[in-house]
ZAMARGU-4260 file (C-alpha; in steps of 0.2 Angstrom, whole numbers, plus 5000, padded with zeros to 4 digits):
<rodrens>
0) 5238/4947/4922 | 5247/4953/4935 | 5253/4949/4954 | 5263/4963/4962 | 5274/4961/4977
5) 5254/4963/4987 | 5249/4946/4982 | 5265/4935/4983 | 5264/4918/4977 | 5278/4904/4986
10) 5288/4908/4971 | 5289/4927/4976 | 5292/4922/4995 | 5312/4921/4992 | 5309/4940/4984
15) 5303/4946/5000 | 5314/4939/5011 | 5326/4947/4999 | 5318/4965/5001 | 5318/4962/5020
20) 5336/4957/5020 | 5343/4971/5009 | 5334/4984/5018 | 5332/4979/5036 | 5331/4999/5043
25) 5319/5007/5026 | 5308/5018/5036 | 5288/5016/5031 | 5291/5030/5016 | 5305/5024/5008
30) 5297/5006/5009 | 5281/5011/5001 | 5291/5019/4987 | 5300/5002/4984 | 5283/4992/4983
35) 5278/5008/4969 | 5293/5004/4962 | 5291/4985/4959 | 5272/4989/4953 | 5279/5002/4941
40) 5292/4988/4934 | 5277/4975/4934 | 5269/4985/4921 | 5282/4988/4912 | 5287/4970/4908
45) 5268/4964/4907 | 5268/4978/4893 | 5284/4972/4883 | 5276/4957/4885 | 5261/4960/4876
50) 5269/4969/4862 | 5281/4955/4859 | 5270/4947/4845 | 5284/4929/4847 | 5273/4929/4865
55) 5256/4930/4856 | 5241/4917/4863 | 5253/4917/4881 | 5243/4920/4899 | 5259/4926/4910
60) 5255/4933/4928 | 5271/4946/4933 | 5275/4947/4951 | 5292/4958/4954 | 5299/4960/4972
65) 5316/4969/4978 | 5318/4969/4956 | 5319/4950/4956 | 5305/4944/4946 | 5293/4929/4944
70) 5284/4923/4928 | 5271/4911/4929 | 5256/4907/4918 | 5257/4898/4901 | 5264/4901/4883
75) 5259/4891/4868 | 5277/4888/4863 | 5295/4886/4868 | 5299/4903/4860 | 5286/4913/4868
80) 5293/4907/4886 | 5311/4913/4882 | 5305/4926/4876 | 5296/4933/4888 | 5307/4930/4901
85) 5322/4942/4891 | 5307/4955/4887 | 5307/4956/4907 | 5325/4956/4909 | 5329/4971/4896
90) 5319/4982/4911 | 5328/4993/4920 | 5328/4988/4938 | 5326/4971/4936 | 5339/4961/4942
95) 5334/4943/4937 | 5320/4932/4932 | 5312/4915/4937 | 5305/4909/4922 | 5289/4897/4931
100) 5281/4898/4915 | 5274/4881/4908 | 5273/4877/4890 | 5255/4871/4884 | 5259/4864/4868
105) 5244/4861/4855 | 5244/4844/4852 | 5249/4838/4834 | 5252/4824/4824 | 5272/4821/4820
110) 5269/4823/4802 | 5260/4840/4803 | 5275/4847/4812 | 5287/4842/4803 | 5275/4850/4787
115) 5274/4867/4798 | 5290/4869/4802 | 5298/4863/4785 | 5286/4876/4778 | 5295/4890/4791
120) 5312/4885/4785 | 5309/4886/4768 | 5301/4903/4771 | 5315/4911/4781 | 5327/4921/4769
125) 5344/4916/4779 | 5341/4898/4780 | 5333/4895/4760 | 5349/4898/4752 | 5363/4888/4759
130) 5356/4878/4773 | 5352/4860/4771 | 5341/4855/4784 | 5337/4838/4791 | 5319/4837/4803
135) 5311/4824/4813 | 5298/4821/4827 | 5299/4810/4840 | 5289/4811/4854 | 5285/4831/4854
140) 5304/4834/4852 | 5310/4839/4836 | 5327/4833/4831 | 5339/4843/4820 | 5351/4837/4807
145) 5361/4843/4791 | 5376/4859/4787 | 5371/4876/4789 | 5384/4888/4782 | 5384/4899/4798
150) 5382/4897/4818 | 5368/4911/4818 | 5360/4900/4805 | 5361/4886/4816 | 5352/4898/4828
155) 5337/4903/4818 | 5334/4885/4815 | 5333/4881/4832 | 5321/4899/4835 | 5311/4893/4821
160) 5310/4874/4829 | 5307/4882/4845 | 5292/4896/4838 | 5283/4880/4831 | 5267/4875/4839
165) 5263/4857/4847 | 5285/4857/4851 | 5292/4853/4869 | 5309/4851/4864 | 5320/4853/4852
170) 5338/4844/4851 | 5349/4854/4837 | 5361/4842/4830 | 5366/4852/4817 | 5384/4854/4810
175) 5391/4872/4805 | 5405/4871/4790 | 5406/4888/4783 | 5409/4890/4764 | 5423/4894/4754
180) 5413/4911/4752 | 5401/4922/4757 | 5392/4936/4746 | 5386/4953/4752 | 5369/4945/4753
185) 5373/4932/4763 | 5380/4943/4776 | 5366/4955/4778 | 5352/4942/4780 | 5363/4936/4793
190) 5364/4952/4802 | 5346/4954/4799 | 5343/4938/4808 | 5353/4944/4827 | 5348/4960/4825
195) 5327/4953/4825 | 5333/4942/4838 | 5336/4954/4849 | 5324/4960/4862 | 5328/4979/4862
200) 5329/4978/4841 | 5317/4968/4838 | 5303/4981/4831 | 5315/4994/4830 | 5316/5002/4811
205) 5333/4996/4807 | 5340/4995/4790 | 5354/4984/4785 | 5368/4985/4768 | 5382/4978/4766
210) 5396/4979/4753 | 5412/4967/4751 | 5410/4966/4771 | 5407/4982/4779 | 5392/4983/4787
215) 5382/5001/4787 | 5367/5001/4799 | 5354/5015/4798 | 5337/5019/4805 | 5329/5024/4821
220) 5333/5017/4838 | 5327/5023/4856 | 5343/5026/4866 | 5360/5025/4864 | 5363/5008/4873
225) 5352/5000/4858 | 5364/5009/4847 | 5378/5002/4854 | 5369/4984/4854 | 5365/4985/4837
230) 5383/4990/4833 | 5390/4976/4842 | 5380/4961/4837 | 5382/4959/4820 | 5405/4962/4823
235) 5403/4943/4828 | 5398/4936/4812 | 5408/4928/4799 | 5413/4938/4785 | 5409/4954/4793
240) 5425/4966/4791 | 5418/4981/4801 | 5402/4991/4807 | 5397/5008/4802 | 5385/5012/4813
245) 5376/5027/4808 | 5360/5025/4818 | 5351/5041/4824 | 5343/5039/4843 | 5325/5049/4844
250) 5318/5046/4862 | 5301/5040/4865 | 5289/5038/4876 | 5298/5030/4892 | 5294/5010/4891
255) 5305/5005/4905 | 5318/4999/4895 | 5336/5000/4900 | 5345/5016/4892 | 5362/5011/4899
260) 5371/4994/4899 | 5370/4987/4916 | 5390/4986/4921 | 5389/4976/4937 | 5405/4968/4947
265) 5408/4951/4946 | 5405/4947/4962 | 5390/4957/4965 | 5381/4947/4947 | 5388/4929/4957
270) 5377/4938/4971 | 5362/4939/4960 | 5364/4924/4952 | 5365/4916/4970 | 5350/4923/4975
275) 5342/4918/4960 | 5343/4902/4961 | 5339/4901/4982 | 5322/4908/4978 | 5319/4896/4964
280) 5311/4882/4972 | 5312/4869/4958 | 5333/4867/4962 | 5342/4861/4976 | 5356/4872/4976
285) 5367/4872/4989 | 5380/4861/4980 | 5382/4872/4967 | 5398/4882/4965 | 5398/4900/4957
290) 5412/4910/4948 | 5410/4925/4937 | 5424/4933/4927 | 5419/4949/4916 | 5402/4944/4919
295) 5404/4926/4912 | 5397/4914/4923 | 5404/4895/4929 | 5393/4882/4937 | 5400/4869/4948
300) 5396/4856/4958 | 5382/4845/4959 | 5363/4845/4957 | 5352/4829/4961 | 5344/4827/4943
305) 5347/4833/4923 | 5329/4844/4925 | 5336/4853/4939 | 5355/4856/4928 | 5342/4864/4915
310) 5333/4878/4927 | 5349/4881/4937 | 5357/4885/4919 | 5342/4896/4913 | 5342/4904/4929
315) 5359/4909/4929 | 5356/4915/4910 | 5342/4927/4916 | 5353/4937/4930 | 5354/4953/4926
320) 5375/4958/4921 | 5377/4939/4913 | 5386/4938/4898 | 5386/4920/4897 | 5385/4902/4907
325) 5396/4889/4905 | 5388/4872/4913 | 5401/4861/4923 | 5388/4854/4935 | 5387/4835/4939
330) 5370/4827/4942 | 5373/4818/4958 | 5357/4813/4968 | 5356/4819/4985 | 5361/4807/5000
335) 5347/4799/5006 | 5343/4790/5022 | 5337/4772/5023 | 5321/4773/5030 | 5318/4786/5016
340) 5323/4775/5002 | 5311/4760/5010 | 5297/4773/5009 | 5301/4777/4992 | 5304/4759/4988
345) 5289/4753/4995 | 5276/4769/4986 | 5284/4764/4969 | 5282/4746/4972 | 5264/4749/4977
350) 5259/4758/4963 | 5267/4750/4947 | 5254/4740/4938 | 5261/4724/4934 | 5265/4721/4954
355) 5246/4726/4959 | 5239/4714/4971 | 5258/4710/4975 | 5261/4711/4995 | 5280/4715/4996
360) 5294/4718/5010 | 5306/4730/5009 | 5323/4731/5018 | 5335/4743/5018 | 5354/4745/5024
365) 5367/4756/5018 | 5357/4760/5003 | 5356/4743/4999 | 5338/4735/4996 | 5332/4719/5001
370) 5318/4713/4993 | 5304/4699/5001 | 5289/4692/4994 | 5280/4683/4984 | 5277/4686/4962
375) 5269/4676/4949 | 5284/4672/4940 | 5302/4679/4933 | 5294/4693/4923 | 5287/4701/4940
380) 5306/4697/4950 | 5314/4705/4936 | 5302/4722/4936 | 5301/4723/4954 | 5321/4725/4953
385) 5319/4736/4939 | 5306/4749/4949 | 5319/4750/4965 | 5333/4753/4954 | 5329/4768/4949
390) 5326/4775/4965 | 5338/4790/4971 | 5350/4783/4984 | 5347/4764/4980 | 5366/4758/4979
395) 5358/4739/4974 | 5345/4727/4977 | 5345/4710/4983 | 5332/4698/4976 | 5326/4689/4989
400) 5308/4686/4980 | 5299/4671/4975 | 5290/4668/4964 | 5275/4654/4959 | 5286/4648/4947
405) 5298/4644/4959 | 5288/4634/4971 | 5281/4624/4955 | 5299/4619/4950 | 5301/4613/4968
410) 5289/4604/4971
</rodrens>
């Protein structure tokens, strides 16, 4: 399952440029103890990992250099991929995760995922009383719509969406209006809901009550950093007045799990994040812009395509010290030469069906393609145009094509 920092993959390659850079003059001792280190951390996250039941039927391979860690393999659903990737992060000594896993969704009719996840919604004890619930399937993505009284409502609709095998995306549309009132009950599903969210409280024996809005937490929890998280996420929620947190913390056995909050200066979390995303070879970063206040994180600038916005978002997400991202990125494709676009042009042209057999010239100058040749008729002008459009860097084209149809008229 796993791939420690002896058998790098080219996802690991920036991690140990990283190791090399941050510790030019580590003499042979205190480098070997840095690779035991990262093999240490490797096992730690493979094992979170496999006791995460939300990551069940996933094959993940761990590789961990310098704390900066690679995920690779694949998981059955959405779900299991994020989670995987925070049951790494909530390891001490990792400072941030590239999340390579790919999602091998079971395929399923439309129908019988929108039974199966209706079925999970009706089944959850925060989203049966109030919620009401819209789902539809298009294409793999599920789409939802409706009012849900609460934002962490909204939330465990998306999870459940997300935990639903044969899903590849989910687009939540729905609309949050709170109600005139809550009851107790209310509020304490609720809590229940971000507290079995969470990576370090997820399997932690944590009981919730709640009376005309004070929250009393009590149980068992590992350390007091899970203390204070458990104290601190339900103080969020709507119609919660206060938190009596009355946990008790009986050590275990040590799982590598971080006892203290990671406090990190901003600027040394934009350094991570930074790095993070230089070593992730699926974005072109060196447009992007970031700032970090109190560990809240700000992308600018430009990437050159919405997949690439997506992973440098999740990437950010995954630094260690983040508290948040906020997106301001613009999708701008990268400048492109001319005799890079012709090539392009001319591949596309060559392998879109309705043009096989077609032999066409393509001219390029200042972005802008010229287009020689002969077509059948109109339909094959107009798709020809069509392909070249979409090209990165094409500013127009110029139809310079003619067709059979074109000679008939004349003649």
């Amino acid at each position: 399952m796993s791939r420690t920092s002896e058998r790098l993959s080219g996802a690991a390659r920036w991690g140990l440029l990283l190791a090399c850079i941050a510790v030019p003059s580590l003499p042979g001792a205190a480098l070997a103890d840095n690779l035991a280190t990262d093999s240490r951390t490797t096992g730690w996250i493979e094992r979170a990992i496999e006791q995460d039941p939300r990551v069940a039927d996933s094959k993940i391979e761990v590789t961990t250099v310098a704390g900066m860690v690679t995920l690779e393999g694949r998981a059955a659903t959405l779900a299991a991929r994020d989670f995987a990737a925070l049951e790494a992060l909530k390891i001490r000594g990792v400072l941030g995760v590239v999340n390579h896993v790919d999602v091998v969704a079971t395929p399923r009719s439309a129908d019988d995922v929108t039974r199966d996840l209706r079925d999970r919604i009706r089944q959850d004890e925060l989203l049966v009383r109030d919620a009401s619930i819209g789902v539809d399937v298009v294409a793999d993505t599920v789409h939802l719509q409706g009012v849900v009284p609460t934002a962490t409502a909204s939330e465990e609709a998306e999870l459940l969406a997300r935990e639903t095998p044969g899903v590849a995306a989910v687009e939540n549309g729905l609309r949050v209006a709170p109600p005139a009132e809550m009851d107790d009950g209310d509020v304490a599903e609720s809590v229940r809901a971000v507290l079995r969210r969470d990576v370090y409280l997820t399997r932690q024996p944590i009981d919730v009550e709640v009376e005309d809005g004070l929250v009393t937490l009590t149980g068992e929890v590992r350390n007091p950093y899970e203390k204070e998280r458990a104290g601190l996420l339900p103080a969020w929620l709507p119609r919660v007045r206060s938190v009596d947190n009355e946990l008790s913390v009986a050590a275990g056995p040590d799982d590598g799990t971080r006892a203290v909050k990671p406090e990190l200066p901003d600027d040394e979390i934009a350094t991570y994040v930074r790095v993070q995303l230089r070593r992730d070879e699926r974005v072109e970063a060196s447009r992007v812009r970031i700032d970090v206040l109190s560990g809240r994180v700000l992308l600018s600038g430009a990437v050159p395509d919405p997949l690439q916005r997506e992973i440098a978002r999740e990437d950010a997400r995954y630094t260690i010290g983040v508290e948040s991202v906020t997106d301001e990125l613009e999708v701008r494709p990268l400048p492109r030469s001319d005799a890079e676009i012709r090539d392009a042009a001319t591949a596309a042209l060559r392998a879109e069906p309705a043009l096989a057999g077609r032999d066409l010239d393509v001219g390029v100058d200042g972005g802008v393609v010229f287009l020689r040749g002969h077509v059948a008729n109109a339909a094959e002008k107009l798709k020809a145009t069509e392909v070249v459009l979409g090209i990165p860097g094409v500013v127009r084209v110029v139809d310079e094509l003619v067709s059979d149809e074109d000679a008939a008229d004349f003649s």
